[in-house]
py3Dmol code that shows the C-alpha trace and the ligand (Angstrom):
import py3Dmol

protein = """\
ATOM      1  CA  UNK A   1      23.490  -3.868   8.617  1.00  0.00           C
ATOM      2  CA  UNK A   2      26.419  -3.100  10.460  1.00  0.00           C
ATOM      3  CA  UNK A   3      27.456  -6.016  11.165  1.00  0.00           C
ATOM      4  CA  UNK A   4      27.049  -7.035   7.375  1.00  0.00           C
ATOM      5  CA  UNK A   5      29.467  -4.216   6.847  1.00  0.00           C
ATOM      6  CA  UNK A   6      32.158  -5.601   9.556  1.00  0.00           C
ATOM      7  CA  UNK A   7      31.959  -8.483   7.633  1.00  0.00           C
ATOM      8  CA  UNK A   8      32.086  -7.369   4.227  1.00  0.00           C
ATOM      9  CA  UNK A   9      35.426  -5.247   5.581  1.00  0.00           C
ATOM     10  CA  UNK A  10      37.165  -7.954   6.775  1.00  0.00           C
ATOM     11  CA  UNK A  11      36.385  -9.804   2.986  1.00  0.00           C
ATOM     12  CA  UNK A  12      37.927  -7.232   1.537  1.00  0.00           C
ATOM     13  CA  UNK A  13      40.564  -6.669   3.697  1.00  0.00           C
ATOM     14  CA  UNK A  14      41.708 -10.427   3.235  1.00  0.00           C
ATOM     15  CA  UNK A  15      41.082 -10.287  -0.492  1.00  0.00           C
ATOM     16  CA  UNK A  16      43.517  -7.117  -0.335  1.00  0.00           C
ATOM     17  CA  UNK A  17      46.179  -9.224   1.701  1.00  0.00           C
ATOM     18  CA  UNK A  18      45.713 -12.324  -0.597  1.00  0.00           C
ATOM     19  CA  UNK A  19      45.816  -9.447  -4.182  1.00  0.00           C
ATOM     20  CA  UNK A  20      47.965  -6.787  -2.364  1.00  0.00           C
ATOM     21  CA  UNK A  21      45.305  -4.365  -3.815  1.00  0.00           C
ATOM     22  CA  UNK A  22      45.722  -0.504  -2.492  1.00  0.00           C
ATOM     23  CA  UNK A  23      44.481  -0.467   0.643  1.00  0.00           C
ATOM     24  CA  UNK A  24      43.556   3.692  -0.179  1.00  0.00           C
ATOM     25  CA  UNK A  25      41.285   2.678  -3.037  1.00  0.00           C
ATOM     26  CA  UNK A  26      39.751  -0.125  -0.656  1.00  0.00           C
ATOM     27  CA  UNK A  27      38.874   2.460   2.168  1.00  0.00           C
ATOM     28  CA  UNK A  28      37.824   4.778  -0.024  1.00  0.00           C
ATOM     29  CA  UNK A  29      35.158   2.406  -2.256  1.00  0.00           C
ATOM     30  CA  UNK A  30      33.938   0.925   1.347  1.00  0.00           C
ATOM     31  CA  UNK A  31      33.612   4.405   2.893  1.00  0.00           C
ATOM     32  CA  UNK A  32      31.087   5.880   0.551  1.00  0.00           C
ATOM     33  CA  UNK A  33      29.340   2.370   0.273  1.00  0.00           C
ATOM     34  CA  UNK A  34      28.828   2.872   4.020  1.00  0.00           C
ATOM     35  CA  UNK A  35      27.808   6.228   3.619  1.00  0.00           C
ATOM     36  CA  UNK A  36      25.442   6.032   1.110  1.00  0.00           C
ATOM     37  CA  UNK A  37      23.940   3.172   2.931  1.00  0.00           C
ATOM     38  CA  UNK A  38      23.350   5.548   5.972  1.00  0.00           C
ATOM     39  CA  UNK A  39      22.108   8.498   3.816  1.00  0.00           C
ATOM     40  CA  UNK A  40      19.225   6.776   2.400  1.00  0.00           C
ATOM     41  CA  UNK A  41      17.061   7.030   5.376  1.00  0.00           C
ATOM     42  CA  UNK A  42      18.841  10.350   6.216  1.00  0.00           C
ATOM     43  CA  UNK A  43      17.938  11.505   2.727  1.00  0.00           C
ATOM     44  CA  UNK A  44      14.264  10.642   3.590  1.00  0.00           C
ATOM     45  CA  UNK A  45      13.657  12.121   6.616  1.00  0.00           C
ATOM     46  CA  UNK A  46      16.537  14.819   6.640  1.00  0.00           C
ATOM     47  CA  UNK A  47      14.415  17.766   5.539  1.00  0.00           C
ATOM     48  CA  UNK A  48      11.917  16.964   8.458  1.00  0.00           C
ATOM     49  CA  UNK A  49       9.352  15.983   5.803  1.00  0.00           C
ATOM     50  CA  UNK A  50       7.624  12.966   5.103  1.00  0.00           C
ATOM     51  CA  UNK A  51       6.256  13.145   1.619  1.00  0.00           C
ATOM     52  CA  UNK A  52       3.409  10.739   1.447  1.00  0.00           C
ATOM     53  CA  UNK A  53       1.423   9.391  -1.509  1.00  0.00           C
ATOM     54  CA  UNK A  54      -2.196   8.287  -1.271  1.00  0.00           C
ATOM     55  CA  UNK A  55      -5.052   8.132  -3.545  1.00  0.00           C
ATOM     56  CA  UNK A  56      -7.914   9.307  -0.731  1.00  0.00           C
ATOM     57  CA  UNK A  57     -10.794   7.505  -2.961  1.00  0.00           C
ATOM     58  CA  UNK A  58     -10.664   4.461  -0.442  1.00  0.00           C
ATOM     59  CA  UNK A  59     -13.097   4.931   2.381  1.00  0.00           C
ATOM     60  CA  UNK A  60     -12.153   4.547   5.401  1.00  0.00           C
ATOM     61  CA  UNK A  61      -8.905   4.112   5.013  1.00  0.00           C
ATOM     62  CA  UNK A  62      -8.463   7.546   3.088  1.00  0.00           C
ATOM     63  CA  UNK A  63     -10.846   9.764   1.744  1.00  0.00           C
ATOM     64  CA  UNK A  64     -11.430  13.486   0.805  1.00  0.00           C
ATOM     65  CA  UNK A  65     -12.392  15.293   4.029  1.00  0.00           C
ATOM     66  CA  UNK A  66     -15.102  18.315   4.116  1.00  0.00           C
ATOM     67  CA  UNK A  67     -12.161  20.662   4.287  1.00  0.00           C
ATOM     68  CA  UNK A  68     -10.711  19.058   0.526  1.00  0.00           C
ATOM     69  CA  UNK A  69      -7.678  17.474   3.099  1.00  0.00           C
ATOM     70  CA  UNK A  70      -7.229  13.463   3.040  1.00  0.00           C
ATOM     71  CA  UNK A  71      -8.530  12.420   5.781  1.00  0.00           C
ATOM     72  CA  UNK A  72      -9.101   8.518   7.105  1.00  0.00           C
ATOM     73  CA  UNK A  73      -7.128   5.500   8.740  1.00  0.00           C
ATOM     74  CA  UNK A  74      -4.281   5.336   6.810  1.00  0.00           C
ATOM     75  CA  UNK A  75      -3.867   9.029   6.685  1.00  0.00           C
ATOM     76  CA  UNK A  76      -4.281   9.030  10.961  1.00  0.00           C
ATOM     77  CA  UNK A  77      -1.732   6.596  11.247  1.00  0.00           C
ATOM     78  CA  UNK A  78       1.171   7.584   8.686  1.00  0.00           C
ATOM     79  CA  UNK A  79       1.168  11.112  10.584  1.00  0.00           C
ATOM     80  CA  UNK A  80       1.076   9.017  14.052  1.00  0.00           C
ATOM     81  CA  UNK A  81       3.959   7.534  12.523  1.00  0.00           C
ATOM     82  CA  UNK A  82       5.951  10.783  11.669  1.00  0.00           C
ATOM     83  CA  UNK A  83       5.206  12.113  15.047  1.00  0.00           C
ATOM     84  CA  UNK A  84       7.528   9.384  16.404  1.00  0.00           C
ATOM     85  CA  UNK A  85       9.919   9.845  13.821  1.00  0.00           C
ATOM     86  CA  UNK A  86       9.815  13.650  14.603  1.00  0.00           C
ATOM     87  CA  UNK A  87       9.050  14.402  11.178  1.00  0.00           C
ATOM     88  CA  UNK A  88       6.093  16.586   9.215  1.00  0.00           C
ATOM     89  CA  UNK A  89       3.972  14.446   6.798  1.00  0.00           C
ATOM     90  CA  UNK A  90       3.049  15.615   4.062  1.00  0.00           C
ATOM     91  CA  UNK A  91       0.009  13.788   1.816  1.00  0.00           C
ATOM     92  CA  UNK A  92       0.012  14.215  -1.883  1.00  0.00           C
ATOM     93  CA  UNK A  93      -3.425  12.908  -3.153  1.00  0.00           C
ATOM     94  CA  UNK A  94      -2.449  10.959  -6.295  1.00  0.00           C
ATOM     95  CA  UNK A  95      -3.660   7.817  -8.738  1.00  0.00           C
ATOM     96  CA  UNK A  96      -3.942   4.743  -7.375  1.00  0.00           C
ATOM     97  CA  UNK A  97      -1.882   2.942  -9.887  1.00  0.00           C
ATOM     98  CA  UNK A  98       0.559   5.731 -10.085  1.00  0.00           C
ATOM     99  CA  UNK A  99       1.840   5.704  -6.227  1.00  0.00           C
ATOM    100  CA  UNK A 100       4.078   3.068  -6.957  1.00  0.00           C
ATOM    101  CA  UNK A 101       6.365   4.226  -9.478  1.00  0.00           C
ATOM    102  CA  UNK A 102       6.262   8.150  -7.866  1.00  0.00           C
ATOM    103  CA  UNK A 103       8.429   6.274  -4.876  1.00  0.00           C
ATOM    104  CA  UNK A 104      11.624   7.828  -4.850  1.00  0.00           C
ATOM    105  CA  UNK A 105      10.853  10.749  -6.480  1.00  0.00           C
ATOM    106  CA  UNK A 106       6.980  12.675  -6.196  1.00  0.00           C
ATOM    107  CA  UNK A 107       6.902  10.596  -3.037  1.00  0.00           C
ATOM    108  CA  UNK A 108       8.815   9.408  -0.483  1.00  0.00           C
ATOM    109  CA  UNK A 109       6.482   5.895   1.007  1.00  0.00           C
ATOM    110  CA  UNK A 110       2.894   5.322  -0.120  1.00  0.00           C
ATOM    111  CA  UNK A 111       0.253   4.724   2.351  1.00  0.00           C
ATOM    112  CA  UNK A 112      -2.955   3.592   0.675  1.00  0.00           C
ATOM    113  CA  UNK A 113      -4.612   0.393   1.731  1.00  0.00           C
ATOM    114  CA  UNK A 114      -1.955  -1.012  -0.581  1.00  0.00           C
ATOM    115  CA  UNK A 115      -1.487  -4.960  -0.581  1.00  0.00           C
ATOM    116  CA  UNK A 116       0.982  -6.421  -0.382  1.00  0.00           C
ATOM    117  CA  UNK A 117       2.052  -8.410  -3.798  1.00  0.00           C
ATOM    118  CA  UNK A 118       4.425 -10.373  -5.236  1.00  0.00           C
ATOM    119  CA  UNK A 119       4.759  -7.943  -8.104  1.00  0.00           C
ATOM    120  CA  UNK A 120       5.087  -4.441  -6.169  1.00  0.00           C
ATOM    121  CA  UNK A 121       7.558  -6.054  -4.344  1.00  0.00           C
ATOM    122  CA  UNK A 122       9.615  -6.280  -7.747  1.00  0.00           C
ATOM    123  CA  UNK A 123      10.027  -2.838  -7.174  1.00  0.00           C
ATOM    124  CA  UNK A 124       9.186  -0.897  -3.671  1.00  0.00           C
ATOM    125  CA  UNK A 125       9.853  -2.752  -0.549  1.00  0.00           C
ATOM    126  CA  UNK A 126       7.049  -2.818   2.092  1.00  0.00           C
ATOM    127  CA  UNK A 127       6.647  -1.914   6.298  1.00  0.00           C
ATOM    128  CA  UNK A 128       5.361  -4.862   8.514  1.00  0.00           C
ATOM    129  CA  UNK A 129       1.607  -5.468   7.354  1.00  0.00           C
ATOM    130  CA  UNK A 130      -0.850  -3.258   9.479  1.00  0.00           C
ATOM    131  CA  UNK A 131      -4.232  -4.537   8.366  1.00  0.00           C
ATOM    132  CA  UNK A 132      -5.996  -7.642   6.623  1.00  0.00           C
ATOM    133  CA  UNK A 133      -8.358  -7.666   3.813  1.00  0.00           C
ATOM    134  CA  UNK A 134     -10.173  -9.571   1.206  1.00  0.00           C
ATOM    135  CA  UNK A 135     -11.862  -8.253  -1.725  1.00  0.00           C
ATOM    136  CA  UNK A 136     -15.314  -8.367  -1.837  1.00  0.00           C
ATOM    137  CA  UNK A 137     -17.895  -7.936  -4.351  1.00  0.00           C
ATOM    138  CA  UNK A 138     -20.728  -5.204  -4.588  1.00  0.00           C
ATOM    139  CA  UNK A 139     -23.812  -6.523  -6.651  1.00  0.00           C
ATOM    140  CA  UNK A 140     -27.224  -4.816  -7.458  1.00  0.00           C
ATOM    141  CA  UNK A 141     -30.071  -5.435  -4.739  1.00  0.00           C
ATOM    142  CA  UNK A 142     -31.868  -9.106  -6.006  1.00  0.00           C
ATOM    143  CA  UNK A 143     -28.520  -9.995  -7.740  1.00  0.00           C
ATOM    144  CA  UNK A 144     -28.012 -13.807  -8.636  1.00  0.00           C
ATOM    145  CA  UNK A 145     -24.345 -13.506  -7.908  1.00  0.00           C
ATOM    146  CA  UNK A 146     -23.105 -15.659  -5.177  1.00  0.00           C
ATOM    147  CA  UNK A 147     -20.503 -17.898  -6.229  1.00  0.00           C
ATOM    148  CA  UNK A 148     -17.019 -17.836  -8.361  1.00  0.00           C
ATOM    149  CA  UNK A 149     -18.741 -19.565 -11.135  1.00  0.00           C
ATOM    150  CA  UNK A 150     -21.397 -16.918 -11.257  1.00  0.00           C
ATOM    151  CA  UNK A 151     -18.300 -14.167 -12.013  1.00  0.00           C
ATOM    152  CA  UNK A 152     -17.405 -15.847 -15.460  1.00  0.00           C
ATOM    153  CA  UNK A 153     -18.293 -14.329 -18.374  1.00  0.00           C
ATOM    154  CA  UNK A 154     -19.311 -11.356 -16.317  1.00  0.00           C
ATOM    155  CA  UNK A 155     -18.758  -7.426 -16.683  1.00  0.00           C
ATOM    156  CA  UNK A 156     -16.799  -6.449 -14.014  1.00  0.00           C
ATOM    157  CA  UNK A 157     -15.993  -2.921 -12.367  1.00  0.00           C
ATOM    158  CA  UNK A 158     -12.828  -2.617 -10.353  1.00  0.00           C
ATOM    159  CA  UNK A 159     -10.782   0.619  -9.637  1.00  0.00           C
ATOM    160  CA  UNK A 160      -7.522   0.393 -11.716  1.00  0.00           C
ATOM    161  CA  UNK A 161      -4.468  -1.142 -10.741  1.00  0.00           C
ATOM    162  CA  UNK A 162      -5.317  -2.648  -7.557  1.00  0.00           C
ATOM    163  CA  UNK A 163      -5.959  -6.594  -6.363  1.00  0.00           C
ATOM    164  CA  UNK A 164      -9.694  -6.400  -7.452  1.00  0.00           C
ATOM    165  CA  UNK A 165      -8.443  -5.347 -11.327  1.00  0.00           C
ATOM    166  CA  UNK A 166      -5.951  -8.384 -11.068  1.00  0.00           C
ATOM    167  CA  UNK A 167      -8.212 -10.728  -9.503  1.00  0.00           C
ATOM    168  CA  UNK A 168     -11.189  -9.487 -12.413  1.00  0.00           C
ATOM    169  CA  UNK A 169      -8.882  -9.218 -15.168  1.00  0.00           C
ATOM    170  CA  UNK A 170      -6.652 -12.573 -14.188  1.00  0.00           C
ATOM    171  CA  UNK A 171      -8.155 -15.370 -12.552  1.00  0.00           C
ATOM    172  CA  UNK A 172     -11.822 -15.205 -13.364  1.00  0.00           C
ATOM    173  CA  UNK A 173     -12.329 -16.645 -17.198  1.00  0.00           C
ATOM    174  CA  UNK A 174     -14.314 -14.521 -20.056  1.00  0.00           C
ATOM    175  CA  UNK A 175     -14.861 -11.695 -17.911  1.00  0.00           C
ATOM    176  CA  UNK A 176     -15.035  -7.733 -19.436  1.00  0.00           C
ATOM    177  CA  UNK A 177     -13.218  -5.929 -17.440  1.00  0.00           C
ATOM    178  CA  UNK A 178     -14.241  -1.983 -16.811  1.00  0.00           C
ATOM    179  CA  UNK A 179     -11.436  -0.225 -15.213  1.00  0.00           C
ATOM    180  CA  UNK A 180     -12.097   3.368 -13.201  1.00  0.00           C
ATOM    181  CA  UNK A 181      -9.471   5.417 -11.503  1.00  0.00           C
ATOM    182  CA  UNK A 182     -11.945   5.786  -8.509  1.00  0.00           C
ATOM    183  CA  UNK A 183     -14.106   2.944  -6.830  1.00  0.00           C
ATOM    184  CA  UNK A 184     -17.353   4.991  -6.836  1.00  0.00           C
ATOM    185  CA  UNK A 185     -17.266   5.290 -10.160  1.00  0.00           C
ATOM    186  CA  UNK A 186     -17.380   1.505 -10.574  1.00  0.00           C
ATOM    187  CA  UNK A 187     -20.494   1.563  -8.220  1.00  0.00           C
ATOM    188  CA  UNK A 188     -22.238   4.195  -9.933  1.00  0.00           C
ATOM    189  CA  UNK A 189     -21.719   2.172 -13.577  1.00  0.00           C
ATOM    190  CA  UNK A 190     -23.466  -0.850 -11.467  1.00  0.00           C
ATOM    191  CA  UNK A 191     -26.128   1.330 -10.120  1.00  0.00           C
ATOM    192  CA  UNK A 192     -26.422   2.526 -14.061  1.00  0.00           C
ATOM    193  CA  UNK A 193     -26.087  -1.047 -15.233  1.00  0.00           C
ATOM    194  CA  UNK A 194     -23.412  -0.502 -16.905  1.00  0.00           C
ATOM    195  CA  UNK A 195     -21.814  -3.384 -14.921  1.00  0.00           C
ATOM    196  CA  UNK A 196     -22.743  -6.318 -13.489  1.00  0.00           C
ATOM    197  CA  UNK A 197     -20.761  -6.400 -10.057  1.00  0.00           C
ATOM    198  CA  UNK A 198     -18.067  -4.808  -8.854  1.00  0.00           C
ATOM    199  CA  UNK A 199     -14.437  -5.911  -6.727  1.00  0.00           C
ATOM    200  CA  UNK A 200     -13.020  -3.586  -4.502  1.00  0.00           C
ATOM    201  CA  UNK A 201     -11.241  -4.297  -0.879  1.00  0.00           C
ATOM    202  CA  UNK A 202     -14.162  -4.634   1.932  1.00  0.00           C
ATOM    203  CA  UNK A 203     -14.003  -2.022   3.500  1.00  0.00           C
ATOM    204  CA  UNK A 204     -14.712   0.247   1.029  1.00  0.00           C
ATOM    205  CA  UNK A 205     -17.488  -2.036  -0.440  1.00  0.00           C
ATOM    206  CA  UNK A 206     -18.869  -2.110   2.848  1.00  0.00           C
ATOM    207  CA  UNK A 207     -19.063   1.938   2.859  1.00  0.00           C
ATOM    208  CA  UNK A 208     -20.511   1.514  -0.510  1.00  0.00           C
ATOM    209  CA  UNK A 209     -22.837  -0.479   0.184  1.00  0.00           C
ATOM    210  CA  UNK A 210     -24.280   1.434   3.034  1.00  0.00           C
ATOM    211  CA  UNK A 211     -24.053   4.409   0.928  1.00  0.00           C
ATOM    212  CA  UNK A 212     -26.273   3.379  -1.533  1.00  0.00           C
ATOM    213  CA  UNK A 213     -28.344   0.795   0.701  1.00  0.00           C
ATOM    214  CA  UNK A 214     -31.394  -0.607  -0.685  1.00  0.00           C
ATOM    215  CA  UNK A 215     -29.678  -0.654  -3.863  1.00  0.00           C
ATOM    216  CA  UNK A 216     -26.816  -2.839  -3.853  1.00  0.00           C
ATOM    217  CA  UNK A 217     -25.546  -5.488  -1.994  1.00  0.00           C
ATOM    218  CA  UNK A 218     -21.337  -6.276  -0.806  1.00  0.00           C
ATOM    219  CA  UNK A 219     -20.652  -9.775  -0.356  1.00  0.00           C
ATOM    220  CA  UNK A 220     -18.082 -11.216   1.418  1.00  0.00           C
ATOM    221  CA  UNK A 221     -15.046 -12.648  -0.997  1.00  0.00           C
ATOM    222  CA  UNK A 222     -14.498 -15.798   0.942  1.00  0.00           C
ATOM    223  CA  UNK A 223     -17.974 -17.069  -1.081  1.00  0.00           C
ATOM    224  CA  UNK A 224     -16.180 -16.525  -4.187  1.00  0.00           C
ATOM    225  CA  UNK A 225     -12.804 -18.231  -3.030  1.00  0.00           C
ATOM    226  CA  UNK A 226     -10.621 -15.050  -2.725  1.00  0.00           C
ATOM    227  CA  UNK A 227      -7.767 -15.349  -0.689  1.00  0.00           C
ATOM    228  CA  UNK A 228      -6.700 -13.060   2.507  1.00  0.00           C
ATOM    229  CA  UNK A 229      -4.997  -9.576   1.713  1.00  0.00           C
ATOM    230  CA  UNK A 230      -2.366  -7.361   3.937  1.00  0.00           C
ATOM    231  CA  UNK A 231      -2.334  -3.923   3.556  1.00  0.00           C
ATOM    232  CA  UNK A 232       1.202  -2.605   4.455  1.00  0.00           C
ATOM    233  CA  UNK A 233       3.234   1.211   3.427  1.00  0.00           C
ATOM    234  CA  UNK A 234       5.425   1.187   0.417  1.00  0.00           C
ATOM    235  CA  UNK A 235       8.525   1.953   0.873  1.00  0.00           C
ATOM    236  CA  UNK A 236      11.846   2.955  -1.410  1.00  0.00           C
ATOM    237  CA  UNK A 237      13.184  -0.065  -2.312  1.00  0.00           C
ATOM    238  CA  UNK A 238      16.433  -1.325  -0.620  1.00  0.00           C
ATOM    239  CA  UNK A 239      16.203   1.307   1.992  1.00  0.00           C
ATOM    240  CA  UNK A 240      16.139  -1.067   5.139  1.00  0.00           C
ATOM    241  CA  UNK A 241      17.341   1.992   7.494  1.00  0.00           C
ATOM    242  CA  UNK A 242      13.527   3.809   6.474  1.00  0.00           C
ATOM    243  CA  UNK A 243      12.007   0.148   6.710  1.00  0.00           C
ATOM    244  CA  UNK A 244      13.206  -0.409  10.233  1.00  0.00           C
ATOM    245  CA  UNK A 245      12.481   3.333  11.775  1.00  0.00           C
ATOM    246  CA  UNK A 246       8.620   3.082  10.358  1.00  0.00           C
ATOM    247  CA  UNK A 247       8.466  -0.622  11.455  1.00  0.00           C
ATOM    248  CA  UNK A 248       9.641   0.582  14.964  1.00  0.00           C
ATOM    249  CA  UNK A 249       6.743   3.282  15.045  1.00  0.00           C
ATOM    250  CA  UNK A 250       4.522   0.913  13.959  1.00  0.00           C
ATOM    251  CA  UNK A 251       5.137  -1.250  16.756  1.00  0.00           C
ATOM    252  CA  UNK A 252       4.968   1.551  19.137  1.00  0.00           C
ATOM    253  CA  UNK A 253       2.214   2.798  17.917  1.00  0.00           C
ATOM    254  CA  UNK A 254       0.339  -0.893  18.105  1.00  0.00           C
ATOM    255  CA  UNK A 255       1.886  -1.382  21.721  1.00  0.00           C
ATOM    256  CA  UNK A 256       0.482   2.055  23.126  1.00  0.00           C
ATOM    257  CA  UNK A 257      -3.236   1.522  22.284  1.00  0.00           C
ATOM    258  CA  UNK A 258      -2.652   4.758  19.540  1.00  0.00           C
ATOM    259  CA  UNK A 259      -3.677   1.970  16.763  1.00  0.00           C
ATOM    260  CA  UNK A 260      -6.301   0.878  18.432  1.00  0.00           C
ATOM    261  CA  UNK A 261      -8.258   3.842  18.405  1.00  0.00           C
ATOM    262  CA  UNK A 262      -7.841   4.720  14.714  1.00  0.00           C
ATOM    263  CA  UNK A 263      -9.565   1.712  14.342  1.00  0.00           C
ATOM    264  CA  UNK A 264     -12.199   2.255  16.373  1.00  0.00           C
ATOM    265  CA  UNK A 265     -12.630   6.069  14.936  1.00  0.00           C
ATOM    266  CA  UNK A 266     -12.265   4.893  11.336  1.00  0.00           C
ATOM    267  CA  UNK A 267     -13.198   1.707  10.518  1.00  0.00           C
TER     268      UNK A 267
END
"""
ligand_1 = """\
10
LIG
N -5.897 -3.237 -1.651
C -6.043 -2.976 -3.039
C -4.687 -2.960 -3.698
O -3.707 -2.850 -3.057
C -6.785 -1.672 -3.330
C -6.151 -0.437 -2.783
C -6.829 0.853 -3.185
O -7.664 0.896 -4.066
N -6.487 1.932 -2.543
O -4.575 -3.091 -4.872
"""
view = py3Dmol.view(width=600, height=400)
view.addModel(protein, "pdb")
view.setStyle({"model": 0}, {"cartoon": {"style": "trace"}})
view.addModel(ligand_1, "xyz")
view.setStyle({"model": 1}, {"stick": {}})
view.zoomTo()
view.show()
């Protein structure tokens, strides 16, 4: 960045020379493009508080602990994360499919087994990827359902807003789509009957499944052609400053075995 800056000085010092533009104006319009630059991460993480959105419905990666505080993997390592930035985090339990547009405003970053996308990008920027995932897909016990083909025409339960909605809703033909802010409440409308499969990242299928075992099956989404997923944290957009500090933790926090053992005690 700073040496973008250098650069973009000496382009407008030479367009001055070449215009003989005020060279007062000139400082002035650079200066507070400089400091605004620097006060976006400052901005963040100047009150000592990292305001974090989630939507703790996700097991393991966040969930609602006995105490009514999100608890899980994501949750673990976003407040690893502000320890090495020094700052508090705070987690603000929210929608799903609100957490991207409350960036910048209810929320600082979003941690939520969120993939990345081409679309979200269109408006938050994202840390390194931390995880990988595929969707999978819960069906009852006996189910026939075992190949992309067998999804057309089907009724499908997905939690709203995320890959598995897109993926039910877009690129599977004829389906009925049944969209639920929470991914339990898919599984208990296909333990009701009320749908005929559910999509939802495996992890949480996996959970599910063992949840209610003996009742449904999760199969893997590689039978059914999906494609590999990275979860990474959302992030305000344009704020590189904020990207590179959590990217930094994050490699810390990989390269000092801290990552490591969230897995092993979450997932
Ligand atoms: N990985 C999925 C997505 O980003 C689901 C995330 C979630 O439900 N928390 O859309």
């Amino acid at each position: 960045m700073k040496k973008l800056l250098a650069l973009f000085l000496v382009g407008v010092m030479t367009t001055c020379m070449l215009t003989a533009c005020g060279s007062k104006e000139t400082n002035g319009a650079a200066g507070s493009d400089a400091a605004q630059e620097e006060a976006g991460a400052e901005d963040v993480l100047a009150d000592g508080v990292l305001t974090v959105g989630t939507n703790a419905e996700f097991p393991p990666f966040e969930f609602v602990d006995d105490n009514g505080e999100p608890d899980g993997f994501d949750i673990a390592l976003i407040k690893a994360i502000g320890e090495k930035l020094g700052v508090t985090v705070e987690v603000e339990n929210m929608e799903f499919d609100s957490l991207v547009s409350s960036i910048g405003s209810k929320i600082d970053v979003a941690i939520a087994g969120m993939t990345v996308t081409d679309e979200r990008k269109g408006s938050v920027d994202f840390s390194s990827p931390y995880y990988e995932a595929v969707q999978y897909v819960i069906v009852p016990a006996g189910s026939e359902i075992a190949t992309a083909e067998d999804l057309v025409g089907k009724t499908i339960g997905v939690q709203l807003g995320t890959t598995g909605d897109f993926i039910a809703s877009d690129d599977i033909a004829d389906t009925t789509v049944n969209q639920y802010n929470k991914g339990v409440d898919a599984v208990n409308d296909l333990l009701n009957g009320r749908v005929d499969c559910v999509i939802i990242d495996k992890n949480p299928a996996l959970v599910f499944a063992s949840k209610f075992e003996g009742q449904v099956v999760a199969l893997d989404g590689a039978q059914f052609e999906f494609g590999v997923e990275e979860y990474a944290i959302a992030l305000p957009k344009g704020d590189t400053a904020l990207a590179e500090k959590i990217n930094a933790a994050l490699e810390e926090i990989k390269a000092d075995g801290t990552f490591d053992k969230l897995v092993e005690t979450y997932i």
